[in-house]
C-alpha positions in Angstrom: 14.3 258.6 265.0 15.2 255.9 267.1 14.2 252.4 265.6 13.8 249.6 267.7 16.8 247.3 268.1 17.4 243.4 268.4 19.9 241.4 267.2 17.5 240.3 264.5 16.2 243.2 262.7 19.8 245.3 262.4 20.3 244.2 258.9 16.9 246.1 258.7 18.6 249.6 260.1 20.4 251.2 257.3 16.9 250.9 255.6 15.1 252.4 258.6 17.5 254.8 259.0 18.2 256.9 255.5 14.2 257.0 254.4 13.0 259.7 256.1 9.8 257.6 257.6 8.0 257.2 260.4 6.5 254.1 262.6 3.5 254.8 264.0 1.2 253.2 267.6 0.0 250.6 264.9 3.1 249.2 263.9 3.6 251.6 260.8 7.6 251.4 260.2 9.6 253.4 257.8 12.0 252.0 255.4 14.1 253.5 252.6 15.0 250.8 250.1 16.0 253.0 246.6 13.4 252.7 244.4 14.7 250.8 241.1 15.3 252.7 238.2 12.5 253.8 235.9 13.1 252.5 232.2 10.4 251.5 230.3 7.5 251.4 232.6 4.9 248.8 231.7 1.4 249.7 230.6 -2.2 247.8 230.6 -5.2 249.0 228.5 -7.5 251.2 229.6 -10.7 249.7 231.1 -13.6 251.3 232.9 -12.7 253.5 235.9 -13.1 252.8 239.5 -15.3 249.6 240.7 -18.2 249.5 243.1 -16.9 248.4 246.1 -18.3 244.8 247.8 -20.4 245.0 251.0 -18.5 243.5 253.8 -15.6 241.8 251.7 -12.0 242.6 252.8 -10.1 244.6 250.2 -6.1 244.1 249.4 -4.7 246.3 246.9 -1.4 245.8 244.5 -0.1 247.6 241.5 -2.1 247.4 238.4 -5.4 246.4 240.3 -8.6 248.8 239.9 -9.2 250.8 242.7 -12.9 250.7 244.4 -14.5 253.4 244.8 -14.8 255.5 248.1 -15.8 258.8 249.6 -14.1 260.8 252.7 -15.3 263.7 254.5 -12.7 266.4 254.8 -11.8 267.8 258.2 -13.9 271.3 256.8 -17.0 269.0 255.9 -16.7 268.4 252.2 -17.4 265.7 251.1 -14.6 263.6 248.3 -15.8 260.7 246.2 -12.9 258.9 243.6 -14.8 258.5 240.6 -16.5 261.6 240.9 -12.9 263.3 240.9 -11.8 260.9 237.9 -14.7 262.8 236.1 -12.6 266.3 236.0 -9.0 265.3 237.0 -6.4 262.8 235.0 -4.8 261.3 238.2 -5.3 261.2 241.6 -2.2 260.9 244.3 -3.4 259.7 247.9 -1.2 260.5 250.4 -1.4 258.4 253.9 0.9 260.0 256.4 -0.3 261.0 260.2 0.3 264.4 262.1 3.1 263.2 264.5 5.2 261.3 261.8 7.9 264.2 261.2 8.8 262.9 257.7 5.3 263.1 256.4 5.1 266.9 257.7 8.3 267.7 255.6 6.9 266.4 252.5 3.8 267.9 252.6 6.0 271.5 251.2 7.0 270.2 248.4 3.7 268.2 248.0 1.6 271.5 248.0 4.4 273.6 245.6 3.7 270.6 243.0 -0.3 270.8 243.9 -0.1 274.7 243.3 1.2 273.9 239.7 -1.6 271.3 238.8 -4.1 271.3 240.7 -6.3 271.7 237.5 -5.4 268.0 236.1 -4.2 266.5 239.3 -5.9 265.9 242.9 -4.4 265.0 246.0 -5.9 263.7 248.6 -4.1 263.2 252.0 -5.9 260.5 254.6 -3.8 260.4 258.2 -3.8 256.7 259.5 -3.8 257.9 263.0 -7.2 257.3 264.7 -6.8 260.0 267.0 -6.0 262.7 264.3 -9.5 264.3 264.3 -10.6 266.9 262.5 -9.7 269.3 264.7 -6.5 268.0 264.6 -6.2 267.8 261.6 -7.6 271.2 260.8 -5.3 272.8 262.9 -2.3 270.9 261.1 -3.5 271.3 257.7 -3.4 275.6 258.2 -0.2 275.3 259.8 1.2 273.5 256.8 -0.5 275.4 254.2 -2.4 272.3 253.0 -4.9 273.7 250.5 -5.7 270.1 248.7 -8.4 267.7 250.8 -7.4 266.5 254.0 -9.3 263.7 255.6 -9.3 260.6 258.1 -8.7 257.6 256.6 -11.9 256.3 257.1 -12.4 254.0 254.1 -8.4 252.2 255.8 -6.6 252.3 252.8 -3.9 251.5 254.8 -5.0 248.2 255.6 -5.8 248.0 251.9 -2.8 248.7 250.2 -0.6 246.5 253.3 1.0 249.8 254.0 4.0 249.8 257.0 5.5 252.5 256.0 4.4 256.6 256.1 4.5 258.6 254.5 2.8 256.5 251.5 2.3 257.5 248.5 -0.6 255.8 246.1 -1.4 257.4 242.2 -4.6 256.4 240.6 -4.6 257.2 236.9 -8.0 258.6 235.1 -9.0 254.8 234.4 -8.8 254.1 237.8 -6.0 251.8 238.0 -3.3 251.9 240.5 -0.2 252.8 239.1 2.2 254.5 242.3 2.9 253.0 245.1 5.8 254.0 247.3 6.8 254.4 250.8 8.7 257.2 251.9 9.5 260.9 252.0 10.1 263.1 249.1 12.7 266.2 249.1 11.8 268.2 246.8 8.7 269.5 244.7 10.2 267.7 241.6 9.7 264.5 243.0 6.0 265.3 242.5 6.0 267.1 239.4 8.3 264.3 237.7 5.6 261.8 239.0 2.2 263.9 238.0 4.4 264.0 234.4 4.0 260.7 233.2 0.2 260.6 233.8 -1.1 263.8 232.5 -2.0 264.6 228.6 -4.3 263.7 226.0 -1.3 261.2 224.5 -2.1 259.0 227.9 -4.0 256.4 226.5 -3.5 253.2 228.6 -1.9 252.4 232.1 1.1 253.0 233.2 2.7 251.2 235.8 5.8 253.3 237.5 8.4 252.1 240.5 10.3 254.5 241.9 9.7 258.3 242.0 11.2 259.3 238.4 14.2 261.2 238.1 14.1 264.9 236.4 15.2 265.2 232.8 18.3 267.9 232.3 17.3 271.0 231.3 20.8 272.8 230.3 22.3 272.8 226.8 25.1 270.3 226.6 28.6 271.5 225.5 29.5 270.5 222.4 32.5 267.5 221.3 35.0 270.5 220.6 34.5 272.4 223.5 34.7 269.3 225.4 38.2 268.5 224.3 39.4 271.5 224.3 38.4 272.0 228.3 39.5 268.6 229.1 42.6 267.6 227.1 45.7 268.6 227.8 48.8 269.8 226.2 48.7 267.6 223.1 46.3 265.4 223.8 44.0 264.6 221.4 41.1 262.2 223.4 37.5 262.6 222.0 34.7 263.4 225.1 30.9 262.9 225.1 28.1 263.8 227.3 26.2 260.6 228.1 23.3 259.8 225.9 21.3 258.7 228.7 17.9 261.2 228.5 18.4 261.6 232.6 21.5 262.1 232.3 22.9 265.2 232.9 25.5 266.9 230.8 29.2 268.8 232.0 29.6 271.8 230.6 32.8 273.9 229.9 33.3 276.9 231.3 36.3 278.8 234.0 37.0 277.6 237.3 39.8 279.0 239.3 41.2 280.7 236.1 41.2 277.1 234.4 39.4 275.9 231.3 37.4 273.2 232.9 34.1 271.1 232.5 32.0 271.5 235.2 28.9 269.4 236.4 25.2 270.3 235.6 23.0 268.7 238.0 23.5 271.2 241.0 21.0 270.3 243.5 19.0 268.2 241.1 18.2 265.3 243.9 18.5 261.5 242.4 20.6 262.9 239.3 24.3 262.6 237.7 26.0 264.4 235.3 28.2 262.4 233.2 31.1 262.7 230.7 32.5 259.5 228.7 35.7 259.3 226.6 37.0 256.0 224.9 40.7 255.7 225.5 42.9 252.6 223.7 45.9 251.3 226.1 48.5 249.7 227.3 49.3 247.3 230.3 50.8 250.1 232.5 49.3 253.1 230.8 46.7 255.0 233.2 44.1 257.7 233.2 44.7 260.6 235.2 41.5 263.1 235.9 42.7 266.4 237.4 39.4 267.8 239.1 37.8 269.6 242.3 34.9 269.2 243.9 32.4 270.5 246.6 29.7 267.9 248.2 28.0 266.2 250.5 31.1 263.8 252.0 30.3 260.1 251.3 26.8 260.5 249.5 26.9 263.3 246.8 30.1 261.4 244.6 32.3 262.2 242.2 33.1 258.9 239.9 35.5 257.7 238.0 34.3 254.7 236.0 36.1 252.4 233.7 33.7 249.7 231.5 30.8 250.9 233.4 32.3 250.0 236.8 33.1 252.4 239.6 36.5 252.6 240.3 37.8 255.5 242.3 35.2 258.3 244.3 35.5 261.9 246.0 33.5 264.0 248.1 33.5 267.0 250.4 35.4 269.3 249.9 38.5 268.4 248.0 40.7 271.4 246.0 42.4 270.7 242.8 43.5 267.1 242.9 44.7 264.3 240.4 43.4 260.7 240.7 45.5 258.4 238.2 43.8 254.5 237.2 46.5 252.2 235.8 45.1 249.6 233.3 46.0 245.8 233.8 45.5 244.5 230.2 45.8 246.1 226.7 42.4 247.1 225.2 39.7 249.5 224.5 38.1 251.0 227.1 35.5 253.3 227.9 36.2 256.1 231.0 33.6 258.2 232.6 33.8 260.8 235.0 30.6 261.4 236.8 28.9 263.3 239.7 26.1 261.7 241.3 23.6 263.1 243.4 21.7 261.0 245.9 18.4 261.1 247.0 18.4 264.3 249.4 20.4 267.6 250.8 23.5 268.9 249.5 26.6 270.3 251.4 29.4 273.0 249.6 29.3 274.3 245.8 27.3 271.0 244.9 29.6 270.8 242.0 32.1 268.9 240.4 35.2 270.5 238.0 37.1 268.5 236.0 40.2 270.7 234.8 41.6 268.1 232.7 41.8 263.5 231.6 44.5 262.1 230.0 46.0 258.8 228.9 49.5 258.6 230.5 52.0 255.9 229.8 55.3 254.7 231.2 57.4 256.6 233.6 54.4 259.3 233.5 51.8 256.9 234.2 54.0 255.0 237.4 54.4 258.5 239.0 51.0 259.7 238.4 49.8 256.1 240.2 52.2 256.9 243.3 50.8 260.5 243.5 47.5 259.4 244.2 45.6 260.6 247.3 46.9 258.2 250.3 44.3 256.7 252.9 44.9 254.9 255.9 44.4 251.0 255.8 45.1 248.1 257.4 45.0 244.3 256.8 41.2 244.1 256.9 38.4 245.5 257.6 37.0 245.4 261.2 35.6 247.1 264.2 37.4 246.9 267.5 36.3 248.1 270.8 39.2 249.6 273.0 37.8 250.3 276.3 40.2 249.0 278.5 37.4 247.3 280.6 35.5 246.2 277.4 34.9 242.2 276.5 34.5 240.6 273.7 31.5 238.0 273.7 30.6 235.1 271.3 27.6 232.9 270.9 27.2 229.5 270.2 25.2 229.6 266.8 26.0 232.6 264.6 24.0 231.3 262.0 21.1 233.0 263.8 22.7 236.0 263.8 24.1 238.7 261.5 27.1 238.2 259.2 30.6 240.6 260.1 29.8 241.2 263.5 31.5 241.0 267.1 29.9 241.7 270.5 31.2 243.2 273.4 29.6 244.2 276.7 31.0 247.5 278.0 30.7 249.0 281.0 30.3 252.8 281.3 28.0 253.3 279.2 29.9 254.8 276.4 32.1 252.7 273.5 35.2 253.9 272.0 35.5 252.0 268.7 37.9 251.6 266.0 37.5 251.2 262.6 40.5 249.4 260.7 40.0 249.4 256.8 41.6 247.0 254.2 42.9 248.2 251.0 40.5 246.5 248.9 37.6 249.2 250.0 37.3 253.2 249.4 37.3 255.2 252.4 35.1 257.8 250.5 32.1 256.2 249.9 32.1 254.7 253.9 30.2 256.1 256.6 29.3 254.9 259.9 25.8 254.5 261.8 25.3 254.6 265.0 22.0 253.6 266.4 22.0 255.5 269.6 21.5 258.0 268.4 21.1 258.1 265.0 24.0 260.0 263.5 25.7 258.7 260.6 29.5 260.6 260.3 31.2 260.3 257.1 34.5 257.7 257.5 37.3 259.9 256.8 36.4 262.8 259.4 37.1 260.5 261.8 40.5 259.6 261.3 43.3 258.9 263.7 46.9 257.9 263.6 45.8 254.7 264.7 42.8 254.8 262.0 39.4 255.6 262.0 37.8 256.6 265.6 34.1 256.5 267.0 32.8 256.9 269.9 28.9 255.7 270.6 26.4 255.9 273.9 25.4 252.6 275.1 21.9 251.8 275.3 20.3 249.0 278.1 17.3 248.0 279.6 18.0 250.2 282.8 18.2 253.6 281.1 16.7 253.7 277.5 14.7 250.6 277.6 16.8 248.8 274.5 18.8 245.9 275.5 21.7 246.9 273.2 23.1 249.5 270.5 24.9 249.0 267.2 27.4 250.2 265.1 27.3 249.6 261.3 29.9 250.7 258.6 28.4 251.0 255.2 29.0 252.1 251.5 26.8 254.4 250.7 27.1 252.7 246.9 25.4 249.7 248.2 24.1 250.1 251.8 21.6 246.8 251.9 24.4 245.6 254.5 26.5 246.4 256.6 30.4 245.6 255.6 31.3 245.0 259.6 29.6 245.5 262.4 30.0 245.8 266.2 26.6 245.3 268.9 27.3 246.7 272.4 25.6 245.5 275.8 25.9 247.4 278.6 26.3 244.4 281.0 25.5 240.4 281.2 22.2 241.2 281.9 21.4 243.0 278.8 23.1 240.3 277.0 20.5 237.8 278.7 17.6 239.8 278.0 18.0 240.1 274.1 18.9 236.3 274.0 15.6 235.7 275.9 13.7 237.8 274.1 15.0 238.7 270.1 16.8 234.6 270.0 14.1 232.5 271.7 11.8 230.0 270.0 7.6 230.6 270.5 7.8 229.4 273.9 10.3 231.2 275.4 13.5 229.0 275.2 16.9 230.6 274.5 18.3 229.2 270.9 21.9 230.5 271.3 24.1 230.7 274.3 26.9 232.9 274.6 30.2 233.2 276.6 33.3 235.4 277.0 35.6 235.6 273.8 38.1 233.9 276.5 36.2 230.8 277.4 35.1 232.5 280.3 31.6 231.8 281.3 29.1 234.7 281.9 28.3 235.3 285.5 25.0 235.5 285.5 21.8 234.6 284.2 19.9 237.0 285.2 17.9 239.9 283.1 17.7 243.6 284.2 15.0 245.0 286.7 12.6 246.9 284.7 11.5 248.7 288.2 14.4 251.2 287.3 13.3 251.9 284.0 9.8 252.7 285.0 10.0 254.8 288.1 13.6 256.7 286.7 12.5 259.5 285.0 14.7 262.5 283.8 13.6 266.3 283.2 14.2 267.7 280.0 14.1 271.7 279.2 14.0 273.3 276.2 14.1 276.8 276.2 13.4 279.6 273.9 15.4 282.7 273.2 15.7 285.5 271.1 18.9 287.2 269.3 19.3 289.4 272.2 18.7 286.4 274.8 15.2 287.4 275.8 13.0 284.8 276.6 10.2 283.9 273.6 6.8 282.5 275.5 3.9 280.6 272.8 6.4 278.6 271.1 4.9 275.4 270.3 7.2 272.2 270.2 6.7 268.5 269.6 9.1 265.6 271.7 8.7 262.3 270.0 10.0 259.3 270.9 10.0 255.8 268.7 6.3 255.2 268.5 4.3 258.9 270.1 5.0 262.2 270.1 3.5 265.1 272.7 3.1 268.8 272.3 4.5 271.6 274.4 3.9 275.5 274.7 6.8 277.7 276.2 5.7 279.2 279.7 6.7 283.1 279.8 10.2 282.8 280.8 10.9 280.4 277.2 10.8 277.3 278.6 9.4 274.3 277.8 10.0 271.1 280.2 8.7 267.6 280.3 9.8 264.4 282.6 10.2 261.4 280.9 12.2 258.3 281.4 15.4 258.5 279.7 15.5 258.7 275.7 17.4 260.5 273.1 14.2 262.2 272.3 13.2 264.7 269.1 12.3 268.2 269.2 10.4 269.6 266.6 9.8 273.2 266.6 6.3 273.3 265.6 4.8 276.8 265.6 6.1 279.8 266.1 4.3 283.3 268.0 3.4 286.1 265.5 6.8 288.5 265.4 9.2 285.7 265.8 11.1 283.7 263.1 13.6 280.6 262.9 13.9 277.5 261.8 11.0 275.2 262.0 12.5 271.9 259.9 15.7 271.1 262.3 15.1 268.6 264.8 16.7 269.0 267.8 18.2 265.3 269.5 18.0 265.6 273.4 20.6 264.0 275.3 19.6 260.5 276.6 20.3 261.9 280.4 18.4 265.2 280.3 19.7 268.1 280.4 18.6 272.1 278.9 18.4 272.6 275.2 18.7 276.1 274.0 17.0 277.4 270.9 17.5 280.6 268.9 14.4 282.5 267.3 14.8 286.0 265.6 12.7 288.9 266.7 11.0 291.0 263.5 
């Protein structure tokens, strides 16, 4: 989705962006900060269950607190009271999501796989937030999913209660009513859930647990042993000494054949929030280097392949990379402790999903200084930045940055469409980058868009005229620490735009601009006018999405969903496929809701339709 955009909430965007959430008419707003790590999560004593609730008081909820009672009527008339569930159940997990917010639908999968498993210990109960989700509604959306646990309104607003701006949220009560979960955001995967219902079920759970973070799934394979570790990794003559990771979420490598080589290979294949991890403990020399000989299949830029040295990340891969060698040289004498890891982040997978490592070895001397030369070459520059090379694009400054973000330049540029180039210094890895652009959302890994001249992208322009946003953005970030952006680069369409996000997103509470800006030149702006909004209100573009078998035949009763930031609306294809809506111009989603009985296809992909309008075709397979 589309997020809104000013100046003053883009550090905000990365986190908007990866959580799959949702923002709903209320205000509800995704965000995807990683949960921290689970170690050892803190307990309370058990007390009595849940508390009566107070007539008339307002309730505000935080982890640890006892939960008040409270009783929901499901969409099918039955009726759902806490404490009476407590009586048979160990935990409860209460899910507040609502039936246009597309993250919360593509939980709900995995949510009901887990659910299947336990529903005897475990209940789930999923309130929507959305006041016009009636029961008819939600009926009709709860068979559609295949939503078998209770499904209600959320008419004791728990939402209010637990502060809750983000949906899908997640909320577990354990059996002595104490709120121990609490967590925005969607889950991939069914062992999201089942990792979580873990930790709270069993007759050995004897006082509270408090848990941040969704917990990560303990490996299941049989490690390799010491000697079949060296004798996959060392080579010719060398004699290093290689152990899986002790960590108990750590997964292990394990030797096998790759490619007709005696190789170690990574565990964790599409094991979501995971890494598999090899150590070795190698004494050298001012010079000497490690050289890992390795291949690997992934997800570019998010699923990583690591080479650590002293528990810091020196060197990554991903995509698809064939049998290279990556050589570290070491600056001092001493001990140190290399690892070779592949980590898996938090969703989706792209390739094999697997790192081989063929062989790791302590080099020295001339060996060592050729191995360093050999090493995979990137394109870089003096420094990192983001330039704009329209020919008619300028450059634009304001007169305070402090009130606005860090590592970035402004140009307005006419067209509406930026070419920008990226220009890296050597001081950063090119495979761990990746760029996001706001328009529209997408987020292409660094190095597939290299250039001779270095690293090109190319972004729509948003303004007031034609999407209703005053500007767009474009952030580089390190997917091994995206909280900020390295460098970024905010495009207006024209002076007025510019004036319209000073006067509204860098104003004081009555109005008055804070910031002025000019031309990068010294030239003033030419205006100080802010767009017509007549244009954006009576412009409206048509959209048409149409439906067609393998054989090109149209498909009529397919049922699809266009949202927008904040709404979504529902469509049925007429009998020639087609499904067509006017709207003013927005990069809108399509979600294929439902399909008619003898067709097939993919319900999860969301379709992004162009800003200007335009037909969308869509592919279902007759039975």
């Amino acid at each position: 989705m589309k997020h809104t955009k000013t100046l003053l909430c883009l550090l905000l965007a990365l986190a908007m962006l990866l959580c799959a959430g949702c923002k709903n008419t209320d205000g509800v707003q995704s965000t995807s900060e990683p949960a921290p790590e689970s170690s050892a999560p803190e307990t309370s004593a058990p007390t009595e269950e849940t508390v009566a609730p107070t007539e008339g008081e307002a309730v505000s909820y935080q982890m640890g607190d006892k939960i008040q009672d409270f009783t929901v009527t499901t969409f099918d008339g039955k009726t759902v009271t806490l404490s009476e569930v407590l009586k048979e159940k160990d935990m409860v997990l209460i899910n507040i999501w609502a039936t246009w917010c597309g993250p919360c639908g593509a939980e709900f999968p995995f949510l009901q796989q887990a659910y299947e498993q336990y529903q005897d210990r475990v209940e789930v109960i999923a309130l929507s937030c959305e006041p016009e989700d009636t029961d008819d509604v939600l009926a009709q959306y709860a068979a559609e999913k295949g939503m078998t646990f209770p499904v209600a309104k959320d008419t004791p607003d728990l939402a209010s209660a637990f502060g809750v701006d983000s949906i899908p949220t997640s909320i577990v009560v354990d059996r002595f009513g104490t709120i121990c979960f609490l967590e925005a955001g969607s889950q991939s995967d069914a062992d999201s859930f089942i990792n979580l219902f873990e930790l709270f079920l069993g007759d050995d759970y004897t006082e509270s647990i408090m848990q941040y973070g969704i917990p990560r799934t303990k490996p299941n394979v049989e490690p390799s042993s010491e000697a079949e570790l060296a004798s996959a990794l060392n080579a010719e003559g060398g004699s290093l000494v290689f152990t899986n990771d002790t960590d108990e979420y750590s997964w292990p490598m394990v030797a096998g054949e790759q490619d007709g080589r005696t190789v170690v290979a990574s565990s964790n294949h599409q094991v979501n929030r995971s890494e598999a991890v090899v150590n070795a403990t190698v004494n050298a020399k001012a010079g000497d280097a490690v050289a890992v000989t390795f291949k690997v299949s992934s997800e570019a830029t998010f699923d990583l392949m690591q080479i650590r040295v002293n528990g810091e990340t020196v060197k990554c891969f991903g995509g698809e990379r064939d049998w290279t060698t990556y050589a570290y040289a070491f600056d001092a004498d001493g001990e140190y402790t290399v690892s070779v890891a592949y980590c898996k982040d938090e969703a989706s997978e792209d390739g094999e999903d697997t790192l081989w490592i063929d062989t790791i070895e302590l080099l020295s001397g001339d060996a060592a200084a050729a191995a360093v030369d050999a090493n995979p070459a990137y394109l870089f520059g003096d420094a990192t930045t983001l330039t704009v090379t329209n020919p008619d694009a300028k450059e634009i400054v304001f007169d305070d940055p402090s009130q606005l973000p860090e590592n970035t330049t402004f140009y307005i540029v006419p067209g509406g469409t930026a070419d920008v180039l990226l220009t890296l210094a050597p001081d950063v890895d090119p495979e761990t980058l990746f760029m996001y652009c706001n328009y529209d959302g997408s987020q292409p890994a660094v190095l597939s868009c290299q250039t001779e001249e270095g690293y090109a992208f190319q972004s729509a322009i948003d303004s007031i005229e034609t999407t209703g946003y005053g500007d767009s953005s474009m952030c580089l970030y390190n997917a091994l620490d995206s909280e900020t952006p390295l460098t970024q680069v905010i495009l207006f369409a024209n002076e007025e735009n510019v004036n319209e996000v000073v006067a509204t997103s860098l104003a004081d509470e009555n109005g008055n601009a804070t910031v002025s800006w000019q031309y990068a030149d010294g030239t003033k702006p030419s205006t100080t006018a802010r767009p017509t909004t007549s244009a954006t209100t009576s412009s409206e573009v048509t959209y048409t999405v149409k439906y067609v078998d393998q054989n090109g035949q149209p498909v009529a009763g397919v049922t699809c969903q266009v949202c927008d930031d904040t709404t979504c609306a529902t469509y049925q294809s007429d009998e020639n496929g087609v499904c067509e809506f006017t709207l003013p111009p927005y990069a809108y989603e399509i979600h294929t809701l439902k399909l008619p009985e003898g067709y097939e296809g993919d319900t999860t992909t969301i379709t992004t339709a162009p800003a200007e309008g335009g037909e969308m075709t869509i592919e279902l397979k007759k039975k």
